[in-house]
PASEBA-1860 file (N, C-alpha, C; in nm, 3 decimals):
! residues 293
1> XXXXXXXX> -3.972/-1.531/-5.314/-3.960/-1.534/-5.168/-3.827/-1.589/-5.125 ~ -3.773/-1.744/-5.197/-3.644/-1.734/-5.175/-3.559/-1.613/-5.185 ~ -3.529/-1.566/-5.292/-3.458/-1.499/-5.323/-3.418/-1.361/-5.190 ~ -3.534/-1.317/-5.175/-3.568/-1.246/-5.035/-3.537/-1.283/-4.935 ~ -3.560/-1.405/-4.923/-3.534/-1.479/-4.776/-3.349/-1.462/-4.730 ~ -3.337/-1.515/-4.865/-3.178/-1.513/-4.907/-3.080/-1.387/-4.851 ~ -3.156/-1.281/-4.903/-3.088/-1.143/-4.932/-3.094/-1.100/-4.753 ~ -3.186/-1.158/-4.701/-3.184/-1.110/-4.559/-3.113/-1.173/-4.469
9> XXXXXXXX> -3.066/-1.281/-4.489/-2.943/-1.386/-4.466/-2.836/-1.319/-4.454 ~ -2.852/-1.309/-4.577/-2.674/-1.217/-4.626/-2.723/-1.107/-4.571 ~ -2.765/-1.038/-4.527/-2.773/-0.893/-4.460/-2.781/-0.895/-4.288 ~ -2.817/-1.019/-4.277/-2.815/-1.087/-4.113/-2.678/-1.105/-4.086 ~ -2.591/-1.182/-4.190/-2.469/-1.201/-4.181/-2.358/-1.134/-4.138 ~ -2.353/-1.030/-4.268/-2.329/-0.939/-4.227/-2.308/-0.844/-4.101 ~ -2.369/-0.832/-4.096/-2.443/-0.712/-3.962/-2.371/-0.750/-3.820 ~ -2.397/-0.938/-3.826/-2.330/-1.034/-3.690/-2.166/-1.015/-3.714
17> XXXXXXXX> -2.116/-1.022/-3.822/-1.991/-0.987/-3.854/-1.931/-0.843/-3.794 ~ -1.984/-0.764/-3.817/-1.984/-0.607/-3.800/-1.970/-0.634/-3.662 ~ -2.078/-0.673/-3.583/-2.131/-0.681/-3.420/-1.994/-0.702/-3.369 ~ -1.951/-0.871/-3.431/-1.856/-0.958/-3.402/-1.725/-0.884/-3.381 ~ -1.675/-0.760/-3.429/-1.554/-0.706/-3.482/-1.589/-0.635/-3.387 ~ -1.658/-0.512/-3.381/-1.672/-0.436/-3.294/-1.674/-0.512/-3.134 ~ -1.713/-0.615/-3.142/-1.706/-0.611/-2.959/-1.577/-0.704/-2.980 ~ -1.518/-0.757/-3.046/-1.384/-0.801/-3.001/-1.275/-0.660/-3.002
25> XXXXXXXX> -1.289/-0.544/-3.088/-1.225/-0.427/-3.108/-1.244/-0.391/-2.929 ~ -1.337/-0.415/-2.899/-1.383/-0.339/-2.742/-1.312/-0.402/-2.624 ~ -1.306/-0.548/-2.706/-1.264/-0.647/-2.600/-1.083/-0.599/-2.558 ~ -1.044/-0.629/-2.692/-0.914/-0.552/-2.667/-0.896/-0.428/-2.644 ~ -0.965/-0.344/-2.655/-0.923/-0.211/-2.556/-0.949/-0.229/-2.393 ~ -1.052/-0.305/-2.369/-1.117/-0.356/-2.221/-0.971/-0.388/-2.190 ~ -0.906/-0.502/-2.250/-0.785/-0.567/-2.162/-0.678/-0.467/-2.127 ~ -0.661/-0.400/-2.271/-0.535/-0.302/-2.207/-0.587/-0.211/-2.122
33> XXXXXXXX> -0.720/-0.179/-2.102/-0.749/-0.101/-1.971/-0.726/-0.158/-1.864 ~ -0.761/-0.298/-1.864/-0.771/-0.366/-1.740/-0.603/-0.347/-1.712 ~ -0.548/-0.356/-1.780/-0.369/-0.394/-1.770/-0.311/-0.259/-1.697 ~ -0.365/-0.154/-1.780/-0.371/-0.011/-1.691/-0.362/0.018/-1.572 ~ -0.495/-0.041/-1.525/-0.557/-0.026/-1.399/-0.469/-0.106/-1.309 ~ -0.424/-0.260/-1.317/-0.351/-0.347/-1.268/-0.183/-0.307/-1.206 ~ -0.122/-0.234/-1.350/-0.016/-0.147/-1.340/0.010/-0.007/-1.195 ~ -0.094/0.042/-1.231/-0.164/0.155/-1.155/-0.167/0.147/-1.037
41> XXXXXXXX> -0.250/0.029/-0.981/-0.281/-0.030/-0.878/-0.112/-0.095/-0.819 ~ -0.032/-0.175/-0.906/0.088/-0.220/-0.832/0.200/-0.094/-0.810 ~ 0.192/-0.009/-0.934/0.290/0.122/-0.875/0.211/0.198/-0.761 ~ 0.059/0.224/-0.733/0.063/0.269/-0.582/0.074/0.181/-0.450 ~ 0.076/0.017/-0.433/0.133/-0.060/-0.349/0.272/-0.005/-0.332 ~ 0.339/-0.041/-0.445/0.484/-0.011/-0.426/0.536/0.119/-0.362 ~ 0.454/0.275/-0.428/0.464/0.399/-0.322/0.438/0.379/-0.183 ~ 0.338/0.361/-0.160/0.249/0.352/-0.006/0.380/0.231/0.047
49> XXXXXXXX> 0.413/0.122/0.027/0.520/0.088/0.073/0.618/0.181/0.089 ~ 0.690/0.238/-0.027/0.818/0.267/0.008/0.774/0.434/0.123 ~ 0.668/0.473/0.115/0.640/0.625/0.214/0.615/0.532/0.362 ~ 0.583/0.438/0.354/0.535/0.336/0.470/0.724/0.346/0.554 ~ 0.794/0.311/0.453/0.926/0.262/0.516/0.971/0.406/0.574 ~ 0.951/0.518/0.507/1.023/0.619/0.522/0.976/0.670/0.619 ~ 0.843/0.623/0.715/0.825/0.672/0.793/0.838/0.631/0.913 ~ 0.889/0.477/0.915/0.905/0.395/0.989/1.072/0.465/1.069
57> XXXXXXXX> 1.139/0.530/0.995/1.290/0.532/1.017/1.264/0.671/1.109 ~ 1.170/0.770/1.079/1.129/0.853/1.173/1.157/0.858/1.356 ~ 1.078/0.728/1.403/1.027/0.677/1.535/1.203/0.672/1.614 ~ 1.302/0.649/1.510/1.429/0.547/1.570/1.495/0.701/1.555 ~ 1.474/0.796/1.475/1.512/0.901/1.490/1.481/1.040/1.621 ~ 1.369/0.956/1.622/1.240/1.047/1.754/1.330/1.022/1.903 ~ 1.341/0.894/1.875/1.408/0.819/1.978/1.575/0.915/2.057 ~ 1.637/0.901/1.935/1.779/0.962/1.940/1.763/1.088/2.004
65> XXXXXXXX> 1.694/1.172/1.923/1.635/1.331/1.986/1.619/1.340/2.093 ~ 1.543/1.260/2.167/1.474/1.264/2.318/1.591/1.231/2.402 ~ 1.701/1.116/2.365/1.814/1.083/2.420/1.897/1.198/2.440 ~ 1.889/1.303/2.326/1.955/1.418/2.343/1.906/1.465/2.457 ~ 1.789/1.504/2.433/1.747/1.608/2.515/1.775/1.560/2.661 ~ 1.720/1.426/2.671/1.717/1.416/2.829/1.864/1.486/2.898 ~ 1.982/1.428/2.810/2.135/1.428/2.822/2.138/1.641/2.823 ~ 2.084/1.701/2.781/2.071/1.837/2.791/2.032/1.883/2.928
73> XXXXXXXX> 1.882/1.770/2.924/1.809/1.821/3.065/1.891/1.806/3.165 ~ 1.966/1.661/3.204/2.061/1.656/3.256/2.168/1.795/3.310 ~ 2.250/1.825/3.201/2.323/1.915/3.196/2.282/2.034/3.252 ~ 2.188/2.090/3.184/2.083/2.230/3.262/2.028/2.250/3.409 ~ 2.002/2.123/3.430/1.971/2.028/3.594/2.119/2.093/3.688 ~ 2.209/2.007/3.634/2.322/2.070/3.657/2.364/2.177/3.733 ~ 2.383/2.281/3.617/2.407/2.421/3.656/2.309/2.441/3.716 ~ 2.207/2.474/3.716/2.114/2.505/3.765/2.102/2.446/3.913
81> XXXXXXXX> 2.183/2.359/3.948/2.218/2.325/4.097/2.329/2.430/4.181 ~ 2.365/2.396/4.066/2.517/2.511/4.081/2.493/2.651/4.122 ~ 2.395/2.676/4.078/2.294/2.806/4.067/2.258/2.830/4.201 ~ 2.160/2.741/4.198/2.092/2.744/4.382/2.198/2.716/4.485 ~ 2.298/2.668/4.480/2.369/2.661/4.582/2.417/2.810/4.640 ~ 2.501/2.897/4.511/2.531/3.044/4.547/2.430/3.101/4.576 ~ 2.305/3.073/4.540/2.170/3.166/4.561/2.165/3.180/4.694 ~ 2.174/3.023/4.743/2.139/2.972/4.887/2.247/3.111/5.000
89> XXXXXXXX> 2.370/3.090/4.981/2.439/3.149/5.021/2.461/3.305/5.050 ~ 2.385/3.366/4.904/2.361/3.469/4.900/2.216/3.499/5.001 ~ 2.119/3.404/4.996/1.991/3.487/5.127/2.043/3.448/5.241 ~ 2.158/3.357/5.263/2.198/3.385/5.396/2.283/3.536/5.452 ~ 2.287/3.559/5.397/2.418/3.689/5.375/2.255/3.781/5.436 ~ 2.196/3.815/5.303/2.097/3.880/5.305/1.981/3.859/5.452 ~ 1.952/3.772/5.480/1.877/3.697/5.617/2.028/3.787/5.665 ~ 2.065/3.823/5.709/2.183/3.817/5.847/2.199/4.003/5.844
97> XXXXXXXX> 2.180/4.082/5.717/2.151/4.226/5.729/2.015/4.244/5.695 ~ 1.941/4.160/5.729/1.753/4.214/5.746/1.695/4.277/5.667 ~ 1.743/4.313/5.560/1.651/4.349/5.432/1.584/4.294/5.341 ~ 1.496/4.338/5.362/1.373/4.215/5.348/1.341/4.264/5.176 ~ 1.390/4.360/5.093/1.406/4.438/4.985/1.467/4.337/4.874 ~ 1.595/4.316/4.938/1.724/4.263/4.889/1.636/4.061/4.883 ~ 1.602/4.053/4.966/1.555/3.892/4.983/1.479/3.848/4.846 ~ 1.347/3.974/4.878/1.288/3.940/4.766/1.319/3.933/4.630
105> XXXXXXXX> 1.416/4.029/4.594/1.498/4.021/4.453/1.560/3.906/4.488 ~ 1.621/3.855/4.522/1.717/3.752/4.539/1.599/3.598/4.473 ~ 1.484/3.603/4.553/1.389/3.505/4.536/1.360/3.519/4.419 ~ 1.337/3.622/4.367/1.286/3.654/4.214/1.345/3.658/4.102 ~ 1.471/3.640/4.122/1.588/3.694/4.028/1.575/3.527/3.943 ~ 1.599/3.426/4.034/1.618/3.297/3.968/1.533/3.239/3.862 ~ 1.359/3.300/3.881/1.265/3.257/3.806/1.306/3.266/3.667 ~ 1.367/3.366/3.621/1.371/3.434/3.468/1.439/3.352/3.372
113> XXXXXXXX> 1.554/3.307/3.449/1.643/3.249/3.349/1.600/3.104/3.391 ~ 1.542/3.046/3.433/1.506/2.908/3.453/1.372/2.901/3.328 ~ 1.260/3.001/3.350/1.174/3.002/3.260/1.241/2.963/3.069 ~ 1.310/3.126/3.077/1.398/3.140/2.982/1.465/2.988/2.918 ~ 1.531/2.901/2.967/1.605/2.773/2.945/1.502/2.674/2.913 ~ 1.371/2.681/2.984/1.331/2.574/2.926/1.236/2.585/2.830 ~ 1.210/2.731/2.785/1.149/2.738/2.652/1.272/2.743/2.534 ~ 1.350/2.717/2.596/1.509/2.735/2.474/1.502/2.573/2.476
121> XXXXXXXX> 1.523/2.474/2.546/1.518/2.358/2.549/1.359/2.314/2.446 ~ 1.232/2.393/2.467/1.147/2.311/2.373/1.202/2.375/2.238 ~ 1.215/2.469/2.209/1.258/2.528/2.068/1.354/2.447/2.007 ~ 1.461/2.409/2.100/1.564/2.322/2.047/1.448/2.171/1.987 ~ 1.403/2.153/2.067/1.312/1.968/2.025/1.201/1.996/1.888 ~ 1.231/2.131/1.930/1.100/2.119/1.739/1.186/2.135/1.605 ~ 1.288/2.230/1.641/1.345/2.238/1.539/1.430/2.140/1.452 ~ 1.465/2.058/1.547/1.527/1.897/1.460/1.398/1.792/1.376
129> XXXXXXXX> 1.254/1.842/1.449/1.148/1.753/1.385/1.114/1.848/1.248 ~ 1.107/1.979/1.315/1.087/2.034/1.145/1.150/2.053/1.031 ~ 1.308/2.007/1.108/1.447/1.997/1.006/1.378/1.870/0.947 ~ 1.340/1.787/1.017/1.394/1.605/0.942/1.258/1.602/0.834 ~ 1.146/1.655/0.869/1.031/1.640/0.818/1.060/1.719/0.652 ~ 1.144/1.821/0.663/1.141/1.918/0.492/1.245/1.846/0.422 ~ 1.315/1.774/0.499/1.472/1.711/0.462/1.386/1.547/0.395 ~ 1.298/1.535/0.459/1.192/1.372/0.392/1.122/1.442/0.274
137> XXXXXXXX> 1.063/1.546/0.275/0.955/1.552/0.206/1.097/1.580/0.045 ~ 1.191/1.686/0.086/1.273/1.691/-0.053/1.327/1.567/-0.106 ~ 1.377/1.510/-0.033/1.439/1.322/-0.071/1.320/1.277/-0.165 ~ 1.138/1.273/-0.098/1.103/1.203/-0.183/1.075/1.280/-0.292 ~ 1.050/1.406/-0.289/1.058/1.474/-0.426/1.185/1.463/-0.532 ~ 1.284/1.458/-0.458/1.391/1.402/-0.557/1.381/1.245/-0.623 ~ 1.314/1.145/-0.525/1.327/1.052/-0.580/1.229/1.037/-0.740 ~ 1.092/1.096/-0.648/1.015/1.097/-0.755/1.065/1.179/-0.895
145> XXXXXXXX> 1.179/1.241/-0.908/1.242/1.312/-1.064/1.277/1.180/-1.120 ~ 1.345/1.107/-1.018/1.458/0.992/-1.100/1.347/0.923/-1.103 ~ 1.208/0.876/-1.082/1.096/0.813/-1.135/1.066/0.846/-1.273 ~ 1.071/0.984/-1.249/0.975/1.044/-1.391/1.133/1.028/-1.494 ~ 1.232/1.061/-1.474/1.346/1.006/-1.592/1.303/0.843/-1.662 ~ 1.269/0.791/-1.542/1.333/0.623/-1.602/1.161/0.623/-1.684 ~ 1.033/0.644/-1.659/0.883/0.700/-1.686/0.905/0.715/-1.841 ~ 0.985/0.870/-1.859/0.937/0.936/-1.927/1.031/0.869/-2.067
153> XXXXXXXX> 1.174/0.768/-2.022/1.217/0.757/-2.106/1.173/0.566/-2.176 ~ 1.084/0.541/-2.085/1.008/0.459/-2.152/0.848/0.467/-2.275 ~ 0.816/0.582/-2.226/0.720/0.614/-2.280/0.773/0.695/-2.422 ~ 0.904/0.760/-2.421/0.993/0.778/-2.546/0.969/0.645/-2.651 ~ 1.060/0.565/-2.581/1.078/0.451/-2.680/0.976/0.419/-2.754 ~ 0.912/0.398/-2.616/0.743/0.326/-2.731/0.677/0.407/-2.803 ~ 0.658/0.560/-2.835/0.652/0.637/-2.876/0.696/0.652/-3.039 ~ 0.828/0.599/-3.028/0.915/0.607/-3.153/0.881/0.486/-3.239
161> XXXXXXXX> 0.855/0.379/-3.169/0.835/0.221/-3.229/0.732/0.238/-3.274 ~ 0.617/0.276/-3.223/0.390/0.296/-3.204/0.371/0.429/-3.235 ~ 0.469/0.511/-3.305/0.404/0.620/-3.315/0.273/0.645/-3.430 ~ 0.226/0.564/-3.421/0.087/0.560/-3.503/-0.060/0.550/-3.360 ~ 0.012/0.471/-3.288/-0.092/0.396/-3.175/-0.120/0.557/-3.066 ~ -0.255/0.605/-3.081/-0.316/0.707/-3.009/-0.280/0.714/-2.866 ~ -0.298/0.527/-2.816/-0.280/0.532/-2.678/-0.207/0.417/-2.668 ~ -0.130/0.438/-2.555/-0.065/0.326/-2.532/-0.035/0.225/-2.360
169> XXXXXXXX> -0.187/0.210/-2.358/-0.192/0.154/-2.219/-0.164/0.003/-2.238 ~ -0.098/-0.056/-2.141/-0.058/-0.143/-2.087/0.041/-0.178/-2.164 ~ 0.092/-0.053/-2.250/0.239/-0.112/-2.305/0.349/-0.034/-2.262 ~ 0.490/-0.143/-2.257/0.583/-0.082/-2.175/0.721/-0.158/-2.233 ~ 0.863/-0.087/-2.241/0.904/-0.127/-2.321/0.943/-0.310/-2.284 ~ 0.914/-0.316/-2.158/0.967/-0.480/-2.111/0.896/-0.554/-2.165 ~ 0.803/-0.537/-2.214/0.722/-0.599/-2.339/0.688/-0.600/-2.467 ~ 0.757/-0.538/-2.504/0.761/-0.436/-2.634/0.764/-0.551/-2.750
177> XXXXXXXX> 0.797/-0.649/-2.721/0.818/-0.744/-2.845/0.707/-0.826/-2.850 ~ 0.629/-0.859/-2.702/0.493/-0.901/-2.720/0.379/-0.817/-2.797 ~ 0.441/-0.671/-2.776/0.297/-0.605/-2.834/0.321/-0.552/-2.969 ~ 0.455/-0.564/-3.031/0.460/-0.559/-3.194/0.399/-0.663/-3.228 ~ 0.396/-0.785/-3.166/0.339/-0.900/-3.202/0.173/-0.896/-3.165 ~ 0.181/-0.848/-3.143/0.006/-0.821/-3.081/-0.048/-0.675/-3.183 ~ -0.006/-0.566/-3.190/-0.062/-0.491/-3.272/-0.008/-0.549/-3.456 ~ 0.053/-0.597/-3.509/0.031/-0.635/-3.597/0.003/-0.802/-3.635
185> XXXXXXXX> -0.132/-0.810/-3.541/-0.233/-0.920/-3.576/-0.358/-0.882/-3.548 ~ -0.432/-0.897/-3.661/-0.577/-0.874/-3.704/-0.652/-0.963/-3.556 ~ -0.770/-0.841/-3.538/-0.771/-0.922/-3.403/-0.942/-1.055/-3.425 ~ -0.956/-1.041/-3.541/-1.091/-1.084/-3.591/-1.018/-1.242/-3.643 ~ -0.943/-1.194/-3.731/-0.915/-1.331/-3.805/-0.766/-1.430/-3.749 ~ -0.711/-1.333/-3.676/-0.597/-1.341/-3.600/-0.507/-1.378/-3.704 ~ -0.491/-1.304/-3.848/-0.383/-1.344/-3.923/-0.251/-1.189/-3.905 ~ -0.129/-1.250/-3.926/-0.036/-1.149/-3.922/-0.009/-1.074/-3.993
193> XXXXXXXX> -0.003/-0.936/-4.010/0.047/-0.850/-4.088/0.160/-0.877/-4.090 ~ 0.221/-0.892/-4.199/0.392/-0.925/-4.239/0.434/-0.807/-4.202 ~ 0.381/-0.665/-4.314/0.443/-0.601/-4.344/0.437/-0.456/-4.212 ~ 0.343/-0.493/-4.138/0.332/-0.433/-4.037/0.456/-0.434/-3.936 ~ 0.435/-0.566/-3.922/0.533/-0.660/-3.802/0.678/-0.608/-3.832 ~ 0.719/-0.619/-3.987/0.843/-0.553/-4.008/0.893/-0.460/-3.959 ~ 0.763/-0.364/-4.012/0.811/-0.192/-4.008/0.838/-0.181/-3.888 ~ 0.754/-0.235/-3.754/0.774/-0.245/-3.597/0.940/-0.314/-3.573
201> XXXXXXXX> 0.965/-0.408/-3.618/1.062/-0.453/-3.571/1.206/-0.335/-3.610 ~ 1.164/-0.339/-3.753/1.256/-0.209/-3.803/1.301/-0.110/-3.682 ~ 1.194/-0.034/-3.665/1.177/0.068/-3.559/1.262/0.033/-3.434 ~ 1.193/-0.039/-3.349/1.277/-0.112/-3.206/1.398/-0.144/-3.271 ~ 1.451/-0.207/-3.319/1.547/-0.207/-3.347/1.636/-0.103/-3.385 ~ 1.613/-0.024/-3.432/1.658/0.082/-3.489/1.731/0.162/-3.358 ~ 1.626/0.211/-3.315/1.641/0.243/-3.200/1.682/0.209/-3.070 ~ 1.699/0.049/-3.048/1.772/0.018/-2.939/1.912/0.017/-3.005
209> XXXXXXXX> 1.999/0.008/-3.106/2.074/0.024/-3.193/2.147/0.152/-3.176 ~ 2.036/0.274/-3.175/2.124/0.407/-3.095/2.135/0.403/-2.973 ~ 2.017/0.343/-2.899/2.079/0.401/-2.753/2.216/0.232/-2.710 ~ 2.194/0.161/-2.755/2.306/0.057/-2.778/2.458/0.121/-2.749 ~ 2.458/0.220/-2.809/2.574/0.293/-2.792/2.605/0.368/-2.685 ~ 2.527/0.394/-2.662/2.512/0.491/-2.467/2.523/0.372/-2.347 ~ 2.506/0.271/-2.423/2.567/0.189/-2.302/2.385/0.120/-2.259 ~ 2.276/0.116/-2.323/2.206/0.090/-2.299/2.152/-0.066/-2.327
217> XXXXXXXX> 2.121/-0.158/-2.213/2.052/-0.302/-2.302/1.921/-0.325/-2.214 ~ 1.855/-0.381/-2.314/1.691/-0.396/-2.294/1.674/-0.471/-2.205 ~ 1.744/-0.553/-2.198/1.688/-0.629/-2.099/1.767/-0.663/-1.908 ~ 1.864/-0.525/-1.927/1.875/-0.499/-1.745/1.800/-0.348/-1.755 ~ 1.811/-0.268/-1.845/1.769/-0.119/-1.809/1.599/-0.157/-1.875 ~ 1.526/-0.155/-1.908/1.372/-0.188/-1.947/1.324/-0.205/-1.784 ~ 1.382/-0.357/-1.715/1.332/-0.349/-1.598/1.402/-0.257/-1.484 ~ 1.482/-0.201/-1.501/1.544/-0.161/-1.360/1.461/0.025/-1.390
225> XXXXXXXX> 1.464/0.030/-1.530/1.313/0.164/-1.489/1.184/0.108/-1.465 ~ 1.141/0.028/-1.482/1.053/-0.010/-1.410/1.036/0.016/-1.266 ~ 1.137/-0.029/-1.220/1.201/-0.073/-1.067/1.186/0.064/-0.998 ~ 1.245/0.141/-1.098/1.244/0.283/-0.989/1.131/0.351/-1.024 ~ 1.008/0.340/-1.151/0.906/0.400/-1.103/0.796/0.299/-0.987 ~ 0.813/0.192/-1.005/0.740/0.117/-0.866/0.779/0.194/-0.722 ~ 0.907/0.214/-0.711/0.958/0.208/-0.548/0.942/0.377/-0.568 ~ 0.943/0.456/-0.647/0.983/0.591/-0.650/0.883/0.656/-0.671
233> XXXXXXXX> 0.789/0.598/-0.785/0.677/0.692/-0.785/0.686/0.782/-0.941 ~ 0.608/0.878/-1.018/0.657/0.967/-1.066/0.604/1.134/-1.045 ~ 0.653/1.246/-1.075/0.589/1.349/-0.991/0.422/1.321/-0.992 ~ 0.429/1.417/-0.877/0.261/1.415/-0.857/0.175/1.546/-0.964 ~ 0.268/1.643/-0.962/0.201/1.744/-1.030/0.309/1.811/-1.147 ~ 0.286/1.862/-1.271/0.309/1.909/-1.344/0.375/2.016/-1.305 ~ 0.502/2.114/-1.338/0.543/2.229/-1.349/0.450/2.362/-1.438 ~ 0.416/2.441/-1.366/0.372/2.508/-1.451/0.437/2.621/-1.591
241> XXXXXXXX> 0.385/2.600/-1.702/0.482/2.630/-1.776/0.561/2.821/-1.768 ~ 0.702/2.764/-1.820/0.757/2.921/-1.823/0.791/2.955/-1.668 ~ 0.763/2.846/-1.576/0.835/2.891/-1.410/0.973/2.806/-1.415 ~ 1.056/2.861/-1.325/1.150/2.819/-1.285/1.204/2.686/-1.253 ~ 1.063/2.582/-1.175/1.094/2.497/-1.190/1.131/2.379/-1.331 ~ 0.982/2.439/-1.393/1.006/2.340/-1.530/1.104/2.394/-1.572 ~ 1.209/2.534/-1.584/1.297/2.519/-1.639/1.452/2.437/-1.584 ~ 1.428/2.463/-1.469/1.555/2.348/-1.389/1.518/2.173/-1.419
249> XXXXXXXX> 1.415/2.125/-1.458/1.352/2.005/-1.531/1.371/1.993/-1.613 ~ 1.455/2.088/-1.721/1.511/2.099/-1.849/1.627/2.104/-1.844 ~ 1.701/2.106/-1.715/1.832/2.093/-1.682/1.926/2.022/-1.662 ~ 1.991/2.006/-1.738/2.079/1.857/-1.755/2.187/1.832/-1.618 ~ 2.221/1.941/-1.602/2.291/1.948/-1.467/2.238/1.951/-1.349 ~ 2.149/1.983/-1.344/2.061/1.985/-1.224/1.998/1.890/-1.213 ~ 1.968/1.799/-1.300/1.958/1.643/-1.306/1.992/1.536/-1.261 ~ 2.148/1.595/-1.301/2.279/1.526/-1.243/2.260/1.548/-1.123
257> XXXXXXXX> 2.253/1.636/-1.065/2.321/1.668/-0.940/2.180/1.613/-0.829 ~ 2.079/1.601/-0.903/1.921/1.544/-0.823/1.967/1.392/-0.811 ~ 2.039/1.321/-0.908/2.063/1.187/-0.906/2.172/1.164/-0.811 ~ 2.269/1.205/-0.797/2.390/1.196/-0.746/2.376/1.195/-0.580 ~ 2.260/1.330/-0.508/2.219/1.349/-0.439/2.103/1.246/-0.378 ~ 2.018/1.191/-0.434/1.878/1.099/-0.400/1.912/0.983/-0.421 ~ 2.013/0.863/-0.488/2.043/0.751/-0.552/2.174/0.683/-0.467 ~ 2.116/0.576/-0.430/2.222/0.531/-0.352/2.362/0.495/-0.500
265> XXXXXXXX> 2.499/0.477/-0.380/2.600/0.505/-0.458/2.590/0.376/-0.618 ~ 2.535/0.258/-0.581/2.539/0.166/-0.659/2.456/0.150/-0.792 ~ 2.323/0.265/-0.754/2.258/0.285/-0.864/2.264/0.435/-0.955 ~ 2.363/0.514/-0.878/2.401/0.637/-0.958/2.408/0.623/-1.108 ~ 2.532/0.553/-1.116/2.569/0.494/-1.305/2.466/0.480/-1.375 ~ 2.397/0.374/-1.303/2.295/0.370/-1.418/2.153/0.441/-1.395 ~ 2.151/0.514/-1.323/2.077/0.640/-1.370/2.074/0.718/-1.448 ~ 2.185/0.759/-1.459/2.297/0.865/-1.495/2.250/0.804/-1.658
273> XXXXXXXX> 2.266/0.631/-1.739/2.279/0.563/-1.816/2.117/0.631/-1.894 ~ 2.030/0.622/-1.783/1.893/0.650/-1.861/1.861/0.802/-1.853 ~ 1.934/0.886/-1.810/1.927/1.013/-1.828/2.001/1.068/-2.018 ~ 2.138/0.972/-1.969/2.178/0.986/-2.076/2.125/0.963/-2.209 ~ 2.026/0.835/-2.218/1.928/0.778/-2.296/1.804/0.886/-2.344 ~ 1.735/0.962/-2.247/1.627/1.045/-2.238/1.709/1.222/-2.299 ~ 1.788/1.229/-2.289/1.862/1.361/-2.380/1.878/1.293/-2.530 ~ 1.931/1.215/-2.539/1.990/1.165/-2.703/1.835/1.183/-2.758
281> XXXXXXXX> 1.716/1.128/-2.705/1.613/1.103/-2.777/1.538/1.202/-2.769 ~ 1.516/1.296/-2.689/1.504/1.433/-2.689/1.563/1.520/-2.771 ~ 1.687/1.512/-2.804/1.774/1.574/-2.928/1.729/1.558/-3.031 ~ 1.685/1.428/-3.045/1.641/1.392/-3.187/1.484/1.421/-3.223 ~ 1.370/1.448/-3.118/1.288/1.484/-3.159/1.255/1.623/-3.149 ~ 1.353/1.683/-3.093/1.329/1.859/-3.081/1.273/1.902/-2.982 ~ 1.229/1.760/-2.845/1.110/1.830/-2.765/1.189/1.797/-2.597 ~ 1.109/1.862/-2.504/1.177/1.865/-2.385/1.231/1.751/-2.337
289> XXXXX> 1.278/1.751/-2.213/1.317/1.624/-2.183/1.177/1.546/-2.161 ~ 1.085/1.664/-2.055/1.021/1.601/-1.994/0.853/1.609/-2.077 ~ 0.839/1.531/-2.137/0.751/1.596/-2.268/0.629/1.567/-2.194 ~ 0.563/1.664/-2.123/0.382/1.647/-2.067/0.316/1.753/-2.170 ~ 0.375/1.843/-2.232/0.287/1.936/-2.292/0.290/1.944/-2.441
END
């Protein structure tokens, strides 16, 4: 009966061990979800802010327009005085040879082009709102490219360092040295893989080492892509493949010329710095710039 008693011990043991691993294995996927979600949640504050601002600049623009116009109405007011005065002159003429023919054209004649002017005056007031409105919506579509550059060339890196790791939520390269240190430690016994930890460091290194040469350092460009997918966003929808657009998204010049165009003058360069970064490493793995597929 000992002996039995024993064997079910050790098989109890066991089993709590097993339990034990598995829900700490869970635990740490839980966190980097949670880290996900947290991320997620602060890059759409940061959008809804920056579409918040862009719409704010609208109202001061609404403003200017109407200043026009009044300054038009004005003007049209104007002539249109100018107008009735000869009119006036002319039914006196007309009143004085009694044709009562001639009067009525005279009365009627003015309606047309008065009508006429002030449906030219509303046409004029829409067309500056539907100018400014396609002229916002392309800005933020441009911004959101230079999102998905600084995005896509973080998710490179870590890619090249973790290319073992299936998924890689809540890692990013501004942390990249916490989570070599975190994926090569056993998460049960919390002892370090030496030889793990190496091969990781190898890697990052390796690789900040090439882009080192493009003018790249980890620790102003890591956060300043950050920076522009918070305030920028990254696209909302995929290109569909083999259209025109995804192929201008493969376009190094047309890249350029999206940055140059959407990026204020001070952050051009180093845009330009992580574009340059996102081709070299694209070269080297054979695959698009913009790798979703």
């Amino acid at each position: 009966m000992s002996s039995e008693a024993s064997t079910n011990i050790l098989q109890s043991r066991e089993f709590l061990q097993q339990e034990n691993t598995r829900l700490l294995n869970e635990n740490g996927e839980l966190r980097n979800l949670v880290a996900l979600l947290q991320e997620n949640l602060e890059l759409r504050c940061s959008v809804r802010e920056h579409e918040s601002r862009a719409r704010s600049l609208s109202p001061r623009r609404k403003q200017q327009q109407e200043e026009k116009n009044t300054k038009e109405t004005k003007e049209s007011k104007y002539l249109m005085d100018g107008k009735s005065v000869k009119e006036s002159k002319h039914l006196k003429e007309t009143k004085k040879s009694k044709d009562s023919r001639d009067l009525k054209d005279s009365v009627e004649k003015p309606i047309e082009p008065e009508t006429t002017q002030l449906q030219d005056t509303a046409q004029k007031s829409e067309e500056p709102e539907a100018t400014q409105l396609q002229d916002t919506k392309k800005l933020q579509h441009s911004q959101r490219i230079v999102g998905e550059i600084a995005f896509q060339l973080d998710r490179r890196i870590l890619s090249a360092v973790f290319f073992e790791q299936s998924r890689l939520y809540g890692f990013r390269v501004a942390n990249i040295e916490e989570k070599i240190i975190q994926v090569s430690t056993c998460t049960l016994s919390r002892k370090i893989n030496e030889k793990r930890r190496s091969e990781l460091d190898r890697r990052y290194k390796n690789i900040m080492e090439r882009l080192g040469k493009l003018g790249y350092d980890h620790n102003v460009h890591a956060p300043f892509g950050e920076y522009l997918v918070n305030i920028y966003g990254i696209m909302k929808e995929r290109p569909v493949v083999g259209t025109k657009e995804l192929a201008c998204l493969n376009d190094l010049e047309f890249l350029r010329k999206v940055v140059n165009e959407c990026m204020p003058i001070e952050m051009v360069k180093a845009v330009h710095l992580l574009l340059n970064c996102l081709v070299c490493l694209a070269n080297e793995d054979g695959k698009c710039l913009f790798n979703w597929y």
